[in-house]
C-alpha positions as CSV (number, residue, x, y, z in Angstrom):
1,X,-0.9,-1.7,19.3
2,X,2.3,-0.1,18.6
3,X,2.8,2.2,15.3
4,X,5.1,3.3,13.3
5,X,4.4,7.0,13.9
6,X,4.7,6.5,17.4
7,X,0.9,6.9,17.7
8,X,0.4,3.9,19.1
9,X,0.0,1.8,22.9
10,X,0.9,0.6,24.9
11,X,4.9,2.3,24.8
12,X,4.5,4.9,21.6
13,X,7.4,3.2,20.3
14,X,8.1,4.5,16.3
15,X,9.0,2.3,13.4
16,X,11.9,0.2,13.5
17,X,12.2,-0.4,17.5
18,X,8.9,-2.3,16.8
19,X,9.8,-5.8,16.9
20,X,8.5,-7.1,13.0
21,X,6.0,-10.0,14.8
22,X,4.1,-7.0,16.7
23,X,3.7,-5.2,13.7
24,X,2.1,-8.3,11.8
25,X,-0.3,-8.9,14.6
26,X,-1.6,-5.4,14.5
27,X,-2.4,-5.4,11.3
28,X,-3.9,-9.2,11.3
29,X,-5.7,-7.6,14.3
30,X,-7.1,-4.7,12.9
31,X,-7.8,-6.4,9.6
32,X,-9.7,-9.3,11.4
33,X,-11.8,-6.3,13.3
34,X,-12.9,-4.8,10.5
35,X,-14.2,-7.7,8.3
36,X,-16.1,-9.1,11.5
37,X,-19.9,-8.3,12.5
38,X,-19.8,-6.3,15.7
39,X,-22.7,-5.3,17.7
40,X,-22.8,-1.9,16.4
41,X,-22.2,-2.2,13.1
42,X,-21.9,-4.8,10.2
43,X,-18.7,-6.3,8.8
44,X,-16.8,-4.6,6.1
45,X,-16.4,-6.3,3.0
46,X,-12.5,-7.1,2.4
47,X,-12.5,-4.8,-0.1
48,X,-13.8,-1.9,2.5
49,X,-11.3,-3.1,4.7
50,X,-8.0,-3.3,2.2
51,X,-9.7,0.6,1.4
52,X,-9.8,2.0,5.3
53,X,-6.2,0.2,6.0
54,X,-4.7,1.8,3.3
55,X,-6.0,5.4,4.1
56,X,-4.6,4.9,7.8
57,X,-1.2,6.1,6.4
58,X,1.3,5.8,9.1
59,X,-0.5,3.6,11.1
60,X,0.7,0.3,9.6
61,X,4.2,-0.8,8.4
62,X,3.6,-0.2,4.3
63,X,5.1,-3.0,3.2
64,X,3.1,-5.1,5.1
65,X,-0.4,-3.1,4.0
66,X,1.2,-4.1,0.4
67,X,1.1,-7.6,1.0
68,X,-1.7,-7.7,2.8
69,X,-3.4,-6.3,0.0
70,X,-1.5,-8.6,-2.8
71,X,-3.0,-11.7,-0.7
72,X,-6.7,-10.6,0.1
73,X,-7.4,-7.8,-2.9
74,X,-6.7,-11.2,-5.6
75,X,-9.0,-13.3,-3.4
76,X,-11.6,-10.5,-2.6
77,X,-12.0,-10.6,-7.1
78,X,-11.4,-14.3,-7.5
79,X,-14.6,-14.4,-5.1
80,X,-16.6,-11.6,-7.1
């Protein structure tokens, strides 16, 4: 997926030529990877995964890490 440091595939493209929908999907995408069993490791609790996106710094769009965060971080301690 594109990123906003240009870091990304398949085109490098940087921040604001990435259209807004691509930028959502990514992070859905990478979100949805993370707190899902794979064959080589175990699933990450949301609160792991909310933890590892926000480190990425420059990977996502930061406003949508915020309300990514603002959604799942109130369900992850409504569940605790």
């Amino acid at each position: 997926h594109e990123e906003p440091s240009g870091a990304g595939y398949p085109s490098g493209l940087r921040g604001p030529v990435i259209f807004y929908p691509a930028k959502i999907v990514g992070l859905a995408d990478s979100f949805c990877a993370l707190i899902t069993k794979r064959p080589f490791r175990e699933a990450y609790t949301i609160e792991q995964a909310l933890g590892i996106i926000q480190h990425e710094v420059g990977k996502y769009d930061r406003e949508l890490v915020k309300l990514l965060v603002g959604v799942f971080g109130q369900k992850a301690k409504a569940a605790a």
